[in-house]
Structure formats: structure tokens, C-alpha cells
C-alpha positions, 0 to 999 in steps of 0.5 A: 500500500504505497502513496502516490503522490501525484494523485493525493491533491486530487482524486477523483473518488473524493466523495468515497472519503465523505461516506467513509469516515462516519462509522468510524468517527461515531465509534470514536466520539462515543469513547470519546464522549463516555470517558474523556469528557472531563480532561483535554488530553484524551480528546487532544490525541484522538483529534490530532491523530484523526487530523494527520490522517484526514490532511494525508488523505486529502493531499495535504501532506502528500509527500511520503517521506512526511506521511510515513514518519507522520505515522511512524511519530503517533505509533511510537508516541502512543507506545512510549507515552503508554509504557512510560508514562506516569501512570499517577498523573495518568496525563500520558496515557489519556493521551496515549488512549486518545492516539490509539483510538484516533488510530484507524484514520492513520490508514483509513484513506486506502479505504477510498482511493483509487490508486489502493488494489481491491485487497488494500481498500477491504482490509484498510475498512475492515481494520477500522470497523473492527477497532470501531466494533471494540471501541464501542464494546468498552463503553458498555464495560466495566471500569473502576475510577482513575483517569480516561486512558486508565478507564480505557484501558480497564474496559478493554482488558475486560472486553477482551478477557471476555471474548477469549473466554466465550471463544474458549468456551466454543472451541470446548463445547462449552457455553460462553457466559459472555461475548462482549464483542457480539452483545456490543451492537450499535445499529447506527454503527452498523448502518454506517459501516454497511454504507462505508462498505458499499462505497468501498465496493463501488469504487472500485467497480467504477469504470475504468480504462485499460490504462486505469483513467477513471471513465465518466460516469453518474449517479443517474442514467440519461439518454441523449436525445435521438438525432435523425440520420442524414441522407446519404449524398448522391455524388457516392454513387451507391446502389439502392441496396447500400443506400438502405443498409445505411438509412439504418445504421446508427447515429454516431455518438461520442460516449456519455456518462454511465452508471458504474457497473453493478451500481443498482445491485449494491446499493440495493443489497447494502440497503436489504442488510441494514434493514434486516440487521435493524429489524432483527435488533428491534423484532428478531423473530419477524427477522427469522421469518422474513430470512426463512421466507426470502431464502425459500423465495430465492430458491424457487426464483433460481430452480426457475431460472435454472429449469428453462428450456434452452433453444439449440440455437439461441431461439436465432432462427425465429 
């Protein structure tokens, strides 16, 4: 995942970066706003990290001996200040805590660029919608009294305790007694991360030409209006036949903006997983029906599909 330079002042799938940030930035706000309201140094981390990230993403910053040592300055400043900080004062480890949840907007803009690969936006996502998915597990956790970062740090230890415990208990045939991880669902969060993820997927479909220019394209499909074709001129010389063989041809047209490939299916499908997530939080067993009574539906539309009769030539000769 290398940086391009030339392609950081502008990119042309910059409105990818808009409906990407939501999830992520939800999860952090809301550590944010359930412990660190008090001092400034937790929020102060968190900001500035999240401000490094956002201004590398925009091309700010876009050389890359400055992005990497950017990056390479917040990692090391978060494990020193973490490790040797005064854990009395707990100063150095609110804002230890406060980088390490603005984290994910370190690499977060791999998410939406065009110059990442398919693998690189994925996991660039995935990474940050999973540190999003702890973060919102530790506000639901347990913690003792002491500062932000020492509050953090204890409902972390706890979620994840708990996750290794319930994933030892499967693994034994046991019954976890908690999953903290899976019992930490946000269906704002899980509605924007669905929408990040759907962006995700349609820039990268977006057309593209062998060479890898962007193609022009839009959110809605028009159609040119129809231009009559012009009368062959007479001086060619043609006969009658050839003159109706090109009445007929089509008009020549430069290309026009189109809709990327696959648009309608995923938003429409990124649009059936947020409803049947939201409706199985609020009615799970209206949920189970709805899925038992799609998956029957969806198996009846392919045998029927699937059972059509097929003319040996491709019904041509009609």
C-alpha cells in the first residue's frame, strides 16, 4: 500500500472519503464522549491523530517521506507515552488512549482511493470497523475510577478477557457466559459501516480504462436525445441496396456518462442488510421469518431460472 503522490491533491473518488469516515468517527466520539469528557488530553490525541490522517488523505501532506514518519511519530508516541508514562498523573496515557483510538484514520484513506488494489481498500475498512466494533464494546464495560486512558484501558482488558473466554468456551463445547464483542451492537454503527462498505465496493467497480483513467460516469442514467440520420449524398454513387443498409445504421455518438457497473445491485443489497440487521435488533423473530421466507423465495426464483428450456440455437432462427 504505497502513496502516490501525484494523485493525493486530487482524486477523483473524493466523495468515497465523505461516506467513509462516519462509522468510524461515531465509534470514536462515543469513547470519546463516555470517558474523556472531563480532561483535554484524551480528546487532544484522538483529534490530532484523526487530523494527520484526514490532511494525508486529502493531499495535504502528500509527500511520503512526511506521511510515513507522520505515522511512524503517533505509533511510537502512543507506545512510549503508554509504557512510560506516569501512570499517577495518568496525563500520558489519556493521551496515549486518545492516539490509539484516533488510530484507524492513520490508514483509513486506502479505504477510498483509487490508486489502493481491491485487497488494500477491504482490509484498510475492515481494520477500522473492527477497532470501531471494540471501541464501542468498552463503553458498555466495566471500569473502576482513575483517569480516561486508565478507564480505557480497564474496559478493554475486560472486553477482551471476555471474548477469549466465550471463544474458549466454543472451541470446548462449552457455553460462553459472555461475548462482549457480539452483545456490543450499535445499529447506527452498523448502518454506517454497511454504507462505508458499499462505497468501498463501488469504487472500485467504477469504470475504468485499460490504462486505469477513471471513465465518466453518474449517479443517474440519461439518454441523449435521438438525432435523425442524414441522407446519404448522391455524388457516392451507391446502389439502392447500400443506400438502405445505411438509412439504418446508427447515429454516431461520442460516449456519455454511465452508471458504474453493478451500481443498482449494491446499493440495493447494502440497503436489504441494514434493514434486516435493524429489524432483527428491534423484532428478531419477524427477522427469522422474513430470512426463512426470502431464502425459500430465492430458491424457487433460481430452480426457475435454472429449469428453462434452452433453444439449440439461441431461439436465432425465429
Amino acid at each position: 500500500m504505497g502513496h502516490h503522490g501525484g494523485q493525493h491533491g486530487m482524486n477523483d473518488r473524493w466523495w468515497a472519503m465523505l461516506l467513509v469516515y462516519p462509522a468510524p468517527l461515531y465509534a470514536g466520539l462515543l469513547v470519546l464522549f463516555h470517558f474523556g469528557p472531563e480532561g483535554f488530553l484524551f480528546p487532544l490525541g484522538f483529534f490530532l491523530t484523526v487530523a494527520f490522517g484526514t490532511a494525508t488523505g486529502l493531499g495535504v501532506l502528500s509527500r511520503p517521506i512526511l506521511v510515513w514518519a507522520g505515522r511512524l511519530f503517533y505509533v511510537l508516541a502512543g507506545l512510549l507515552l503508554a509504557a512510560f508514562g506516569s501512570p499517577a498523573s495518568g496525563g500520558s496515557l489519556d493521551l496515549a488512549v486518545g492516539i490509539t483510538v484516533g488510530a484507524p484514520f492513520l490508514w483509513l484513506e486506502y479505504a477510498w482511493r483509487s490508486s489502493s488494489s481491491p485487497g488494500a481498500r477491504v482490509l484498510a475498512l475492515q481494520t477500522a470497523l473492527l477497532m470501531g466494533v471494540v471501541d464501542i464494546a468498552t463503553v458498555g464495560a466495566p471500569s473502576s475510577s482513575g483517569s480516561a486512558g486508565e478507564q480505557f484501558v480497564q474496559a478493554l482488558a475486560h472486553v477482551l478477557a471476555g471474548q477469549a473466554q466465550g471463544i474458549g468456551a466454543l472451541l470446548t463445547g462449552g457455553t460462553p457466559n459472555a461475548m462482549p464483542l457480539e452483545s456490543s451492537l450499535d445499529v447506527v454503527f452498523v448502518a454506517l459501516g454497511g454504507l462505508a462498505l458499499a462505497v468501498v465496493v463501488l469504487s472500485w467497480v467504477s469504470p475504468h480504462t485499460a490504462l486505469d483513467a477513471p471513465l465518466p460516469w453518474r449517479w443517474v442514467r440519461y439518454r441523449t436525445p435521438h438525432v435523425p440520420n442524414a441522407p446519404v449524398p448522391e455524388e457516392l454513387g451507391l446502389r439502392p441496396g447500400q443506400r438502405s443498409a445505411l438509412a439504418t445504421r446508427t447515429v454516431p455518438e461520442p460516449p456519455v456518462a454511465m452508471l458504474a457497473p453493478g451500481f443498482g445491485p449494491l446499493i440495493v443489497a447494502a440497503i436489504v442488510v441494514v434493514g434486516f440487521v435493524a429489524l432483527a435488533v428491534v423484532e428478531p423473530t419477524v427477522a427469522l421469518l422474513a430470512l426463512e421466507l426470502g431464502t425459500a423465495a430465492a430458491l424457487v426464483a433460481v430452480g426457475g431460472v435454472l429449469s428453462r428450456r434452452l433453444t439449440s440455437v439461441g431461439n436465432l432462427s425465429a
